[in-house]
Residue frames relative to the residue before (quaternion, step in Angstrom):
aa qw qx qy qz dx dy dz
X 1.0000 0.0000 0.0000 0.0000 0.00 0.00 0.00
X 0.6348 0.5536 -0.3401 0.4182 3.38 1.06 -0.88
X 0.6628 0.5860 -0.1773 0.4312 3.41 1.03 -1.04
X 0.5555 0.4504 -0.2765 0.6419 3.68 1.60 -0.64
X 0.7002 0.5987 -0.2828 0.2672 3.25 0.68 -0.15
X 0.5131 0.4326 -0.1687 0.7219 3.24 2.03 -1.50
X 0.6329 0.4139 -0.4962 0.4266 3.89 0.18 -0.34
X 0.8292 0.1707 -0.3524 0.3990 3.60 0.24 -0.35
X 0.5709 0.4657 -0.6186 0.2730 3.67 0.87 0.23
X 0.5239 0.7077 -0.3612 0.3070 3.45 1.46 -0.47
X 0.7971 0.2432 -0.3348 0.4397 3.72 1.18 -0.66
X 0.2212 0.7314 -0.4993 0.4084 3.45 1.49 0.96
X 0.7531 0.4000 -0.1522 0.4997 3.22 0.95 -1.52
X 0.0657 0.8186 -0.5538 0.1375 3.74 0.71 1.20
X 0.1362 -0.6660 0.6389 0.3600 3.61 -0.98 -0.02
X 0.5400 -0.7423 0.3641 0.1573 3.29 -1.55 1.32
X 0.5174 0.4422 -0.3426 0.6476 3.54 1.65 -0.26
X 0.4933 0.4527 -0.4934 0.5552 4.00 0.46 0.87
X 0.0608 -0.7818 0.6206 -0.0029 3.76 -0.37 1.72
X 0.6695 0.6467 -0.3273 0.1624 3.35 0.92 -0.16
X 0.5894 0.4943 -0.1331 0.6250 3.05 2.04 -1.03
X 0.4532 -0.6432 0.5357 0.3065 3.42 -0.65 1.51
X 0.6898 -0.4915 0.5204 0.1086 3.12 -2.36 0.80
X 0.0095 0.7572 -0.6531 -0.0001 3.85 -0.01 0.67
X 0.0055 0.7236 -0.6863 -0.0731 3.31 -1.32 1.03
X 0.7331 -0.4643 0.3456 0.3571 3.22 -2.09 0.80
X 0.5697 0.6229 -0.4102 0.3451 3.49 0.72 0.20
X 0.5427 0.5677 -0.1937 0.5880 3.21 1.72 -1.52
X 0.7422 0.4005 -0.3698 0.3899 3.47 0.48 -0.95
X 0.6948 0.5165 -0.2500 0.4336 3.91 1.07 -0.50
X 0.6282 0.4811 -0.3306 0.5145 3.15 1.62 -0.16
X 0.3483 0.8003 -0.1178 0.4736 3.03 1.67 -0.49
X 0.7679 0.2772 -0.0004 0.5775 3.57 0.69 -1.85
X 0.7606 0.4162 -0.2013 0.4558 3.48 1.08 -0.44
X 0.6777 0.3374 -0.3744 0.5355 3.55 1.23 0.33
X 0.4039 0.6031 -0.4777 0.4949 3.64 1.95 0.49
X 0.4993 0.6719 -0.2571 0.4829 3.50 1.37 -1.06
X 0.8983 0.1693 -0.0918 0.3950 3.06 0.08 -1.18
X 0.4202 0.5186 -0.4118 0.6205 3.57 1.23 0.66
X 0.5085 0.4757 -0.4026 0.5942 4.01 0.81 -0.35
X 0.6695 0.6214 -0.2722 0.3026 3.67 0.19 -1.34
X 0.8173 0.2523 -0.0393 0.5165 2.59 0.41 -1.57
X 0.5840 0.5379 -0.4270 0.4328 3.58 0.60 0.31
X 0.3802 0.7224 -0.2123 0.5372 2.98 1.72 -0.84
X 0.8151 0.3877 -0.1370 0.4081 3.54 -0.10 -1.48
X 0.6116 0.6108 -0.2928 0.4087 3.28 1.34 -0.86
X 0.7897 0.4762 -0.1836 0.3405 3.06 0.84 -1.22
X 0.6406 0.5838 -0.2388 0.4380 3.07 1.83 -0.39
X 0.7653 0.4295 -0.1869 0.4414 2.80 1.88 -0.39
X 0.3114 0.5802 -0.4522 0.6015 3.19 2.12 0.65
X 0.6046 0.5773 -0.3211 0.4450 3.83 0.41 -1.09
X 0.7551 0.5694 -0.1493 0.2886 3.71 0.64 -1.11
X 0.7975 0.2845 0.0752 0.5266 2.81 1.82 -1.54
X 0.6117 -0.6227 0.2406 0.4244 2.99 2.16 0.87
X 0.3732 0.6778 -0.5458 0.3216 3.65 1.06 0.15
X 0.6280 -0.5432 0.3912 0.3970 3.61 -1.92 -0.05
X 0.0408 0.8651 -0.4947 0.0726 3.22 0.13 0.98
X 0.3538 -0.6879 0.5911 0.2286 3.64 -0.94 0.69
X 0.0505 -0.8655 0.4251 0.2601 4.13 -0.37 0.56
X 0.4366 0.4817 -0.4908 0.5801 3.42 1.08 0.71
X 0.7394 0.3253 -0.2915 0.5123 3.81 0.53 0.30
X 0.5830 0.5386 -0.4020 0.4566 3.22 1.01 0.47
X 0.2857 0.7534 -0.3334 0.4895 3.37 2.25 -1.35
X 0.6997 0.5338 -0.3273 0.3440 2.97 -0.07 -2.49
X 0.8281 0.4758 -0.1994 0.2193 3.13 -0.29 -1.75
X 0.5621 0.6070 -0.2559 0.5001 3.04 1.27 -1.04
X 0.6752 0.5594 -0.1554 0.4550 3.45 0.46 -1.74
X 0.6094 0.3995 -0.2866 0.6220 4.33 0.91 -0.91
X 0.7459 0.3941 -0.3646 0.3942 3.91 0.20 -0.71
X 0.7369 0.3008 -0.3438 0.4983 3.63 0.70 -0.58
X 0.5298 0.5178 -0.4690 0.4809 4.11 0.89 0.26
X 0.6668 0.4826 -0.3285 0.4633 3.88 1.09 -0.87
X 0.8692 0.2824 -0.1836 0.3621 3.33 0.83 -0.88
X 0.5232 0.4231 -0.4751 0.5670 3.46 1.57 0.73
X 0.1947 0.6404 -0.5293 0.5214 4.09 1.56 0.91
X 0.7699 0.5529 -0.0377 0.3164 2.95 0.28 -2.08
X 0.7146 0.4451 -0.2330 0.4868 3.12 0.97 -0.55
X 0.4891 0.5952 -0.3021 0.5614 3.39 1.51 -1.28
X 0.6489 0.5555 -0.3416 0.3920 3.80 0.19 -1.17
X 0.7834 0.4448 -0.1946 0.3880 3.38 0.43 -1.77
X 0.6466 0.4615 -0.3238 0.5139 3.86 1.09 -1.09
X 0.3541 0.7888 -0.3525 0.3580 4.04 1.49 -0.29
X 0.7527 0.4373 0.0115 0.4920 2.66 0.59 -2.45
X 0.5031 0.5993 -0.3830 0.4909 3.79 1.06 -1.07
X 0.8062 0.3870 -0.2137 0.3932 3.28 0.03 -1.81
X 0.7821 0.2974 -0.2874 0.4662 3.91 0.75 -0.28
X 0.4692 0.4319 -0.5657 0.5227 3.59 1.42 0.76
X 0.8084 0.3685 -0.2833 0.3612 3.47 0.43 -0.39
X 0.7844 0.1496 -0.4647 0.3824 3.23 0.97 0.99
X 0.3335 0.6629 -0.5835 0.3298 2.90 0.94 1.68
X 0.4189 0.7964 -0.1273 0.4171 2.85 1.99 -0.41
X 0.6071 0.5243 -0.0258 0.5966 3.03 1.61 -1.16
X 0.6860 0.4579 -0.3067 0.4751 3.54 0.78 -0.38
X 0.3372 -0.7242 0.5935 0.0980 2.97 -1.06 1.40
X 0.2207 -0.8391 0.4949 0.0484 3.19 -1.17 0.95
């Protein structure tokens, strides 16, 4: 996760007089973190629901799974209350 993380603040940090290397925006990068999220989830869910119904199920890889979805999506959450907290005091600024 950490590593998904420097990879995309790294192609944030683009230089802008570089035409060759396509233009990531902070949108891409949140859409980006939220379909990593939800690929954790739902892998997650699977495994709990192989585990449940007697499928082949590894239970130290289910842990895993379990353990990556609730670290991605309390990320996610950090991220979103981020963005809150710096729409709302741009909000505050008088102009």
């Amino acid at each position: 996760m950490i590593n998904e993380i420097s990879q995309i603040a790294a192609k944030l940090d683009t230089n802008p007089t570089d035409q060759n290397k396509p233009q990531n925006s902070l949108a891409d990068s949140f859409k980006k973190i939220f379909e990593k999220t939800n690929h954790n989830l739902q892998k997650a869910d699977q495994a709990v629901l192989n585990a449940n119904t007697g499928g082949n199920v590894d239970l130290h890889e289910m842990m895993i799974a379990m353990e990556k979805a609730d670290i991605s999506l309390r990320f996610l959450v950090q991220v979103r209350n981020k963005a809150i907290d710096a729409y709302q005091e741009i909000m505050r600024m008088q102009v």
